[in-house]
ROKEFI-736730 format. One record per residue (C-alpha): residue number from 1; x, y, z. Coordinates in steps of 0.2 Angstrom, whole numbers. Layout:
N
{site NUM, {X, Y, Z}}
...
//
This chain:
366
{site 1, {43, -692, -87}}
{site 2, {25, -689, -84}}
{site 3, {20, -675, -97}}
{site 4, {7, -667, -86}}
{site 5, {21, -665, -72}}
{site 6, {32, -659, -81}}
{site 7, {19, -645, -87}}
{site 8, {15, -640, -71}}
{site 9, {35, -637, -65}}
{site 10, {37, -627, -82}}
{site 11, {22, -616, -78}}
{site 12, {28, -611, -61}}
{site 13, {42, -608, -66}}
{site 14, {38, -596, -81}}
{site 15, {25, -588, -68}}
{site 16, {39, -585, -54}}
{site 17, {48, -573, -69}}
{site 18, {35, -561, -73}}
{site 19, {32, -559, -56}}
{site 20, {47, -553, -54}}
{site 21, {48, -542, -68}}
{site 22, {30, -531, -63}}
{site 23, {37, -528, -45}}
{site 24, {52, -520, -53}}
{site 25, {41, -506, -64}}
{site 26, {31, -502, -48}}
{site 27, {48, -500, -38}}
{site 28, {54, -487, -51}}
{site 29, {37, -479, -52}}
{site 30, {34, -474, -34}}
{site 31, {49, -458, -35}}
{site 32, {39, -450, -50}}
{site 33, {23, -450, -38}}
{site 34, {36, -439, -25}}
{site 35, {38, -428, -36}}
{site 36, {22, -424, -43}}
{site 37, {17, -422, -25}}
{site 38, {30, -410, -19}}
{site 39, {28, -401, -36}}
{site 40, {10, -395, -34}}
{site 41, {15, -390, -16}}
{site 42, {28, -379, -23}}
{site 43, {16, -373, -36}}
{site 44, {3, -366, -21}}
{site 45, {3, -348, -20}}
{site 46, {-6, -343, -6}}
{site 47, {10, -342, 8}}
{site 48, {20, -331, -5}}
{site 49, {4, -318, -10}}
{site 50, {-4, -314, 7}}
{site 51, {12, -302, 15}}
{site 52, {11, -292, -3}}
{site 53, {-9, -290, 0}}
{site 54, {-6, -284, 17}}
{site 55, {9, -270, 12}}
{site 56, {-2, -263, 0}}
{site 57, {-13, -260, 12}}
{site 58, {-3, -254, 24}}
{site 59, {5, -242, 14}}
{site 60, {-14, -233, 6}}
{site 61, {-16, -230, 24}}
{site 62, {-2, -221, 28}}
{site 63, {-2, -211, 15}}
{site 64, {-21, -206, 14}}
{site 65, {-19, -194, 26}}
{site 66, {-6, -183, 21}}
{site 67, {-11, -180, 4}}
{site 68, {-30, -175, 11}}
{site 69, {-19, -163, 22}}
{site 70, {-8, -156, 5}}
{site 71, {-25, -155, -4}}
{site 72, {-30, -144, 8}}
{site 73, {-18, -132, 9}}
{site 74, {-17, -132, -10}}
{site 75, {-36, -125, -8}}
{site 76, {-31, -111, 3}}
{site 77, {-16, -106, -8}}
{site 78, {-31, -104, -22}}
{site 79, {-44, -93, -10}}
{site 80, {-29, -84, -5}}
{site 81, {-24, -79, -23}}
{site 82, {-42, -76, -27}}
{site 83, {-44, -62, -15}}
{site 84, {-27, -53, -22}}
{site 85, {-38, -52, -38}}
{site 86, {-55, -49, -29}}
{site 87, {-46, -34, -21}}
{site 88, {-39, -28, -39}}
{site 89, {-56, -30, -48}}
{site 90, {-60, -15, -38}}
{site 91, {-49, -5, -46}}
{site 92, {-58, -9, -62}}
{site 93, {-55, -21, -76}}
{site 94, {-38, -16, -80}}
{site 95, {-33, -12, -65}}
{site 96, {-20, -23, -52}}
{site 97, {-16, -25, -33}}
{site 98, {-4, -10, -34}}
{site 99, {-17, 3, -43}}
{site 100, {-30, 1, -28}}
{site 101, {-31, 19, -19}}
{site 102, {-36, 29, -7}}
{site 103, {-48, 38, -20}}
{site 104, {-56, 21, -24}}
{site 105, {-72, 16, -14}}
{site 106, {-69, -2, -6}}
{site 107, {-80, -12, 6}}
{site 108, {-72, -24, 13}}
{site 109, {-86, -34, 16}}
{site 110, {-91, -35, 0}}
{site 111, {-72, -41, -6}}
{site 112, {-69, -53, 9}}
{site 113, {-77, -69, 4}}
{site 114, {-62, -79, -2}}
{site 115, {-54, -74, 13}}
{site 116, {-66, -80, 23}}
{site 117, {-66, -98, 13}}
{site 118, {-47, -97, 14}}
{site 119, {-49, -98, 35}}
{site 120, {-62, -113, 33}}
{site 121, {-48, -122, 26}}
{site 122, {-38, -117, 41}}
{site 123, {-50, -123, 53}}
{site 124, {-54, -139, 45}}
{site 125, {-34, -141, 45}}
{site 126, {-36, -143, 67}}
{site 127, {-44, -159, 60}}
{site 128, {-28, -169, 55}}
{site 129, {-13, -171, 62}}
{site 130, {1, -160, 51}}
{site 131, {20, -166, 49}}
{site 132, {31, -153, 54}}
{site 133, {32, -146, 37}}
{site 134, {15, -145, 34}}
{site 135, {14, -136, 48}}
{site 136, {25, -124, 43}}
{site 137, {17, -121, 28}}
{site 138, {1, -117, 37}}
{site 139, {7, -103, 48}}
{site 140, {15, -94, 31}}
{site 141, {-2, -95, 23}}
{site 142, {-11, -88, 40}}
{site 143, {2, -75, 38}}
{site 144, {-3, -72, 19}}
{site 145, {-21, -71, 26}}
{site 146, {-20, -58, 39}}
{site 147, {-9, -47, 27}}
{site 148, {-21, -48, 14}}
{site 149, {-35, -44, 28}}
{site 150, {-27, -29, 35}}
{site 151, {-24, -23, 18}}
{site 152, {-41, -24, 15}}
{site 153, {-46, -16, 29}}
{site 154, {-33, -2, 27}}
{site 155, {-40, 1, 10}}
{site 156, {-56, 3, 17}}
{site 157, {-52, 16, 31}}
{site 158, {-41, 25, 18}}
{site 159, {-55, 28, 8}}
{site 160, {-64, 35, 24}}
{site 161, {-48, 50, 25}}
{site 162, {-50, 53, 8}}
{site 163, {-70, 58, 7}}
{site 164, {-66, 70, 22}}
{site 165, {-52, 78, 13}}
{site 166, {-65, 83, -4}}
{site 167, {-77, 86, 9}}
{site 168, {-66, 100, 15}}
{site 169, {-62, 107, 1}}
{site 170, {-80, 105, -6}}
{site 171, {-81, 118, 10}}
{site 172, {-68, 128, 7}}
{site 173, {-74, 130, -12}}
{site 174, {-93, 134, -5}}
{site 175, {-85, 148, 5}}
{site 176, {-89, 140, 24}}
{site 177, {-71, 148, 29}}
{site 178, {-77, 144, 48}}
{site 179, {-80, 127, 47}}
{site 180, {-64, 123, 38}}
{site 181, {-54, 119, 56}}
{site 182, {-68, 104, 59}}
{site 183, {-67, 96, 41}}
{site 184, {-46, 96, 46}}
{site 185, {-48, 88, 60}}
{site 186, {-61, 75, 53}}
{site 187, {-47, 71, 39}}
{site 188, {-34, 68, 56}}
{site 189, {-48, 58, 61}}
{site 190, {-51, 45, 47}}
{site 191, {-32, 46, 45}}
{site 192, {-32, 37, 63}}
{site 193, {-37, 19, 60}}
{site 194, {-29, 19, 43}}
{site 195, {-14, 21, 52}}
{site 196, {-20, 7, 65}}
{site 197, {-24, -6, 53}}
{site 198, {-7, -1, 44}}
{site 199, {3, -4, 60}}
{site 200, {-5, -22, 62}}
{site 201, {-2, -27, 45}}
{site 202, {16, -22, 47}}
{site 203, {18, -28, 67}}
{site 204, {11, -45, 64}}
{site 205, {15, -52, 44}}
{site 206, {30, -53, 36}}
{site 207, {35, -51, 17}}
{site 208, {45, -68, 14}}
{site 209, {27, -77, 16}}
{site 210, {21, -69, 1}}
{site 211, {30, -84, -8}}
{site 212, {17, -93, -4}}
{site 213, {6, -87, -16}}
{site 214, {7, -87, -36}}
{site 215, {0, -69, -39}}
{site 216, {13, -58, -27}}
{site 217, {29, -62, -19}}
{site 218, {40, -53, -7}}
{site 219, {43, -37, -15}}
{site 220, {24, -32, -16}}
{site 221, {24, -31, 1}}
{site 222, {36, -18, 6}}
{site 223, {28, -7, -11}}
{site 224, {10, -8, -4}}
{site 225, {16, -3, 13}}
{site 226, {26, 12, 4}}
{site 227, {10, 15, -5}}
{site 228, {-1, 17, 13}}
{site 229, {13, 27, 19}}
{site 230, {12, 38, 6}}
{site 231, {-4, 42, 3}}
{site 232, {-7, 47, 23}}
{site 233, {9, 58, 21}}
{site 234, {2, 68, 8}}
{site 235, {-15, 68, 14}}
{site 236, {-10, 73, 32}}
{site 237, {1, 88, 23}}
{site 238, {-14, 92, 10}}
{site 239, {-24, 95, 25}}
{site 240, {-13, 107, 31}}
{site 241, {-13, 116, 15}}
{site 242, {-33, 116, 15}}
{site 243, {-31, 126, 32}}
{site 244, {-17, 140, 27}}
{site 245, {-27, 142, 10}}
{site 246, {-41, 147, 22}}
{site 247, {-31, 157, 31}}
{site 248, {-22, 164, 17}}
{site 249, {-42, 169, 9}}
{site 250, {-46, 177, 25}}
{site 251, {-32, 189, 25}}
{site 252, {-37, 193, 7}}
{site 253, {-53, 197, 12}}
{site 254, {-49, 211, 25}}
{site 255, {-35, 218, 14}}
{site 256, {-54, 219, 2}}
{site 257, {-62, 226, 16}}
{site 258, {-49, 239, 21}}
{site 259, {-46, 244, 5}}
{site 260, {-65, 248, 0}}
{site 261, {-64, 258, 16}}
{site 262, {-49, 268, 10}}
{site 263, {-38, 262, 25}}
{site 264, {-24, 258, 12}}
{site 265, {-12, 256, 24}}
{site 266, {-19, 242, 32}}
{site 267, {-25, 236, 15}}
{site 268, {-8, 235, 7}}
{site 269, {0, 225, 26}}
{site 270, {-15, 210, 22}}
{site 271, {-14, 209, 4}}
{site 272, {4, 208, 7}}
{site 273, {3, 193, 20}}
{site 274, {-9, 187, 9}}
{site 275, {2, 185, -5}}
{site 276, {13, 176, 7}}
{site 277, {4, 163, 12}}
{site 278, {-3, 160, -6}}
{site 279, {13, 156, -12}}
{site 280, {19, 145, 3}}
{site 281, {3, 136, 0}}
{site 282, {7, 134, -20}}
{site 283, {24, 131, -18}}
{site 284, {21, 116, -4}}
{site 285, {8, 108, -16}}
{site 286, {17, 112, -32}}
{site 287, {33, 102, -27}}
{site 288, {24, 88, -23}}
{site 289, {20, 75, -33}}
{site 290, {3, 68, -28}}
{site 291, {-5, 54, -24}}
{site 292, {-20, 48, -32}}
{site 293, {-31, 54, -17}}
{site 294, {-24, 71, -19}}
{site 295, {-19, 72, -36}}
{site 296, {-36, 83, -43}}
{site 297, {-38, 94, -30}}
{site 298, {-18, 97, -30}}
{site 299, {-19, 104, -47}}
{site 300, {-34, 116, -42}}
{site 301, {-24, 123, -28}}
{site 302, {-10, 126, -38}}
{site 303, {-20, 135, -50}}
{site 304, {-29, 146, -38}}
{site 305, {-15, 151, -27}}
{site 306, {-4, 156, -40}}
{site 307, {-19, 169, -47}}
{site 308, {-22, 172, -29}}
{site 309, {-3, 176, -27}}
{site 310, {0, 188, -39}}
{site 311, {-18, 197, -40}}
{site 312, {-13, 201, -21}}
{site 313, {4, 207, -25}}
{site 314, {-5, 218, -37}}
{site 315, {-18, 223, -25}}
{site 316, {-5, 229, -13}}
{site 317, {2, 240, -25}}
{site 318, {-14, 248, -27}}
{site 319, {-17, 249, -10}}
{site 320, {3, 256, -8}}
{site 321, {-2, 271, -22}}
{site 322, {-20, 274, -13}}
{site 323, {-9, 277, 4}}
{site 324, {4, 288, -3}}
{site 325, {-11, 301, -14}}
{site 326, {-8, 294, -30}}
{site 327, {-27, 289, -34}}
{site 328, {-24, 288, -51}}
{site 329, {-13, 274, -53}}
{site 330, {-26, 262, -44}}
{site 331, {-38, 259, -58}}
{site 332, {-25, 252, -67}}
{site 333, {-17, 242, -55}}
{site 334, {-34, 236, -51}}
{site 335, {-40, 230, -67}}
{site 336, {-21, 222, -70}}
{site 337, {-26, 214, -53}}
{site 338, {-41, 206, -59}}
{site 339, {-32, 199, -74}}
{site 340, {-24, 189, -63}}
{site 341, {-39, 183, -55}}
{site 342, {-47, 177, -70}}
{site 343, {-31, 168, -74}}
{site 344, {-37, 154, -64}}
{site 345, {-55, 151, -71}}
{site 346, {-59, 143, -52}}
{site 347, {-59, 159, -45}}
{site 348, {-73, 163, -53}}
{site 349, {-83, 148, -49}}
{site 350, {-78, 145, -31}}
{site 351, {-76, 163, -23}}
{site 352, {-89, 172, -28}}
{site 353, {-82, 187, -13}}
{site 354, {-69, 190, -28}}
{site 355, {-81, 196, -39}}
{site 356, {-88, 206, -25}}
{site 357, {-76, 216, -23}}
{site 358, {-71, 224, -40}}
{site 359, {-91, 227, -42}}
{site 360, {-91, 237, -25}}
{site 361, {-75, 247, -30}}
{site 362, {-79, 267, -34}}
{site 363, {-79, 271, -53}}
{site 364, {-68, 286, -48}}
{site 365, {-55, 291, -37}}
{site 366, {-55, 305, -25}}
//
């Protein structure tokens, strides 16, 4: 056989075999490609991430707005509760809501700012739509408000009866017996628009709102509106007893004239009425148990109307022995009656016609 044939088959033939081996490795290589591929498209993030990205914001919208609403509210809750103590620092630095008085000067004005901030956050409100609770919420606090601002104004217009009332008795004490009826009806007077404001307060609040707020709750509303009614009570009935004092010193000073014109007949009928009506007076006031408003100037009519009393009951024994001849027991009965004056040191200081009197009287008897 030719060698240099036979070399040539041989070659082919060992070339046809690793021809046939390399196709088989690319055929088994091509499915790890695939997969590689289909891996990374697994892998990509950006279909799974973006509905996440938009819920988030969805949901900061939706919620922004309530909580500005809540905020809100909470800042009026806060004015609100700073005028309660705005209103008790006038009653000084230990005092509270409750120990505000008639007796106690109060400017509303000069009290009302927090209010007035408390209503800005009302207004600002009309901005924003309110769910139905939050809506709620806001006409309890409006309700909080005008209680607190009819209180306030109450106070104020209290204040107002309770400066007429020392005025007439400053009157009464600087012996201006004729203008006592126009002080009484100046008191009635003042008393009036307390009595308005009152009325609104009680007409167009109610106590369950107070829960509202962190310094009052429910019951301080029916004790502050017990506290108004009070104080006008008395102060309408002390003015009545500013008037029968009057009256009561009036018939005291003709049972003084009468007596010093030796009619002792008619002396002892007036200093018997006017003993009377001096313990009608102390008896009204005594039983009483006063308010601040009235509370010093009760203590000074009980003094005086009890000496006032009895140095008349003395005087119309005087007057009683003068009218039936027996002179000679009235210096005794006069000097026991000026006891009884002086029993009261405010005698002295307020009616000075007192005083008159037992200088005028004659150093003997006929």
């Amino acid at each position: 056989m030719n060698r240099r044939a036979y070399l040539a088959t041989a070659g082919a033939l060992f070339l046809a075999g690793c021809s046939s081996t390399d196709g088989g490795e690319t055929t088994t290589e091509e499915p790890t490609t695939a997969a590689t591929t289909t891996t990374a498209a697994t892998d990509t993030p950006t279909p799974t991430e973006e509905p996440t990205t938009t819920t988030e914001s969805t949901t900061e919208t939706e919620t922004e707005t309530p909580d500005q609403v809540t905020r809100i509210l909470g800042l009026a809750v806060e004015d609100l509760d700073a005028a309660v103590e705005d209103f008790a620092s006038v009653a000084g630095d230990d005092g509270g809501f409750h120990d505000l008085n008639a007796s106690i000067p109060f400017s509303f004005e000069d009290t009302a700012e927090s209010l007035y901030l408390a209503r800005g956050h009302f207004n600002t409100l009309s901005q924003f739509d309110l769910t139905s609770a939050q809506e709620d919420r806001l006409v309890r606090l409006r309700d909080v408000f005008w209680f607190l601002w009819w209180t306030g104004k109450t106070h104020e217009n209290s204040n107002q009866a309770f400066y007429r009332t020392n005025n007439a008795v400053s009157r009464l004490y600087g012996e201006e017996f004729s203008r006592i009826d126009t002080q009484v009806e100046q008191i009635d007077e003042a008393l009036a628009p307390a009595r308005d404001t009152l009325e609104r307060l009680t007409d167009e609040t109610k106590a369950e709102n107070l829960d509202e707020l962190t310094t009052l709750e429910p019951a301080d509303y029916g004790r502050k509106v017990d506290s108004f009614e009070r104080e006008f009570g008395q102060i309408s009935a002390f003015a009545d007893d500013i008037l029968s004092f009057r009256n009561a010193i009036r018939r005291l000073q003709d049972g003084f004239d009468w007596y010093l014109g030796e009619d002792y007949g008619d002396a002892s009928r007036s200093f018997f009425r006017a003993m009377s009506a001096f313990e009608d007076v102390n008896a009204r006031v005594s039983e009483r148990d006063p308010v601040a408003a009235i509370a010093e100037r009760s203590e000074e009519f009980v003094c005086l109307t009890d000496a006032m009393a009895r140095a008349s009951e003395v005087l119309d024994e005087a007057a009683t022995a003068g009218d039936n001849d027996i002179p000679e027991k009235q210096p005794d009965l006069e000097s026991e009656a000026h006891e009884a004056f002086e029993d009261c040191d405010l005698v002295a200081e307020h009616f000075t016609f007192v005083a008159d009197f037992f200088e005028e009287l004659p150093d003997e008897r006929a």
